[in-house]
GUFI-92830 format. One line per field, with one value per residue (C-alpha): x, y, z. Coordinates in steps of 0.05 Angstrom, whole numbers, plus 5000, padded with zeros to 4 digits. Layout:
xx X:...
yy Y:...
zz Z:...
end
This chain:
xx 4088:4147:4131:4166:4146:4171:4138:4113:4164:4172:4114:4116:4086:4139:4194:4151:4145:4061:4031:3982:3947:3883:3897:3920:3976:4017:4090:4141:4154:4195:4247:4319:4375:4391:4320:4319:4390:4351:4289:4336:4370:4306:4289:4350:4332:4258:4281:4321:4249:4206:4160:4115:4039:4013:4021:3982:3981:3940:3870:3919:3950:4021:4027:4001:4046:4105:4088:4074:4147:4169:4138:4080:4012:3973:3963:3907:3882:3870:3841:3874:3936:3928:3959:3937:3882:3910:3846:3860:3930:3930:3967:3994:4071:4084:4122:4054:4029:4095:4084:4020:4029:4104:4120:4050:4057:4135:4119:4045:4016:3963:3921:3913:3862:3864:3816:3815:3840:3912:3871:3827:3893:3924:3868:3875:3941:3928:3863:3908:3955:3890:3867:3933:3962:3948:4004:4079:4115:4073:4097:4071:4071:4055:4061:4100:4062:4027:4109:4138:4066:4080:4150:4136:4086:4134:4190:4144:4065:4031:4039:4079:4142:4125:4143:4215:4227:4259:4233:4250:4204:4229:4262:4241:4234:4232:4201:4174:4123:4098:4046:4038:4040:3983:3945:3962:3937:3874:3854:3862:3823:3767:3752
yy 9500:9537:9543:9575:9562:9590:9561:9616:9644:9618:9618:9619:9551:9520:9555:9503:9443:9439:9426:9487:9460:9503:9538:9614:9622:9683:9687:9706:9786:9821:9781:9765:9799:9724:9712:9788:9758:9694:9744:9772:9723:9687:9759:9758:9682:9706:9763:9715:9679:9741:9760:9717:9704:9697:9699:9662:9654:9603:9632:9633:9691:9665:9657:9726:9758:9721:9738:9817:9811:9792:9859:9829:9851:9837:9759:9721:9681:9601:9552:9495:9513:9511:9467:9404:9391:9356:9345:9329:9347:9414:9454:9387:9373:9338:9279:9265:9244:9209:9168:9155:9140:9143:9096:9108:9180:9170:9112:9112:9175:9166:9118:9164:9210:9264:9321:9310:9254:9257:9220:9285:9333:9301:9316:9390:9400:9368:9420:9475:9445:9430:9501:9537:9502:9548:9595:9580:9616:9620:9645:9599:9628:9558:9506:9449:9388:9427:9443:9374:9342:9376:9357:9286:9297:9322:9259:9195:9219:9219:9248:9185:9209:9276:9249:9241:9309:9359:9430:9493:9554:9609:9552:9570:9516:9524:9462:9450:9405:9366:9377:9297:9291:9333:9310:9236:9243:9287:9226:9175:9221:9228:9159
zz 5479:5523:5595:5651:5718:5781:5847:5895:5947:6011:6068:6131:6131:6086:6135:6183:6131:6132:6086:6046:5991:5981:6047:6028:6060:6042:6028:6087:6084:6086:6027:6050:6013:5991:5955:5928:5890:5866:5841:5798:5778:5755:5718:5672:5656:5640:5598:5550:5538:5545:5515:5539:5508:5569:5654:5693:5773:5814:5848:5917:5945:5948:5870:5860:5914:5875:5813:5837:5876:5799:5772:5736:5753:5705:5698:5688:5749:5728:5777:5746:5777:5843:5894:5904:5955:6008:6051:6120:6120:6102:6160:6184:6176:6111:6154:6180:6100:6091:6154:6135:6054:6051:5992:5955:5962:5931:5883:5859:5877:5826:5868:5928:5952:5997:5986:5917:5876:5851:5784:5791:5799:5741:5700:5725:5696:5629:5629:5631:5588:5531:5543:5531:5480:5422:5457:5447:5513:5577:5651:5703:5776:5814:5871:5894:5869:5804:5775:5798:5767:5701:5706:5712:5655:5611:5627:5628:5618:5683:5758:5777:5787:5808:5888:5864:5848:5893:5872:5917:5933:5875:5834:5762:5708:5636:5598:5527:5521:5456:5420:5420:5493:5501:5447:5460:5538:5518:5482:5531:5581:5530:5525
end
């Protein structure tokens, strides 16, 4: 399975550095002449992949405006994307969850839980991944911690390391993932 991700354009809320989650936060109009460059940019990258079987976009605004701002609008809309739930510290600065669970949140985010359990959020992402997998090139319009979740995924099997990876609003990401990674995980959860 190909996948390329690109996490939503920037909110006013990242501008601020609070933290979303399931809040619905739009993006930030009207676009800069600097991120209507990086749109296309990511467009001709797209194009060398394209076509794709399938686009998909998060049940939150801000994915949807992206991937609309990226000409596509028809995508399917897939729950299993959406950002993390961050409880308590949605529309708080993200310093305040750092102070609070700084090397936990960096080191073994896995044992944490804020509105929903990062075990539970895990388990979202390899959903998506099980349900997909049939397809060999998807578009993902996504979030923060879902992209740098499936990243870590991708390099060492679980959400562990997703805390030590720096991912920008618009930054697009092409990954392949096994077949045996997938498989291999969707066992482990089964039992």
């Amino acid at each position: 399975m190909r996948i390329a991700l690109i996490r939503h354009l920037p909110t006013n809320w990242n501008k601020n550095g609070y933290l979303q989650g399931k809040r619905d936060i739009p993006v930030s109009f009207p676009f800069s002449d600097q991120l209507k460059a990086e749109i296309e940019k990511n467009c001709r990258q797209l194009a060398k992949w394209a076509p794709f079987d399938a686009v998909f976009a998060s049940s939150l605004m801000r994915t949807q405006q992206t991937a609309n701002a990226y000409g596509y609008d028809s995508f399917m809309i897939e729950r299993d994307l959406d950002e993390l739930n961050f409880g308590r510290y949605e529309g708080k600065p993200k310093m305040k969850l750092l102070q609070d669970y700084g090397n936990q949140w960096i080191e073994q985010p896995l044992v944490l839980e804020f509105g929903e359990s990062l075990v539970d959020f895990q388990q979202r992402i390899f959903s998506f991944l099980h349900r997909y997998n049939h397809l060999d090139k998807i578009l993902v319009f996504g979030h923060g911690s879902w992209i740098r979740g499936l990243m870590s995924i991708a390099t060492s099997g679980d959400i562990n390391q997703m805390n030590t990876i720096v991912l920008r609003n618009n930054e697009l990401i092409m990954l392949s993932i096994l077949e045996r990674l997938i498989r291999t995980k969707k066992q482990s959860v089964s039992n």
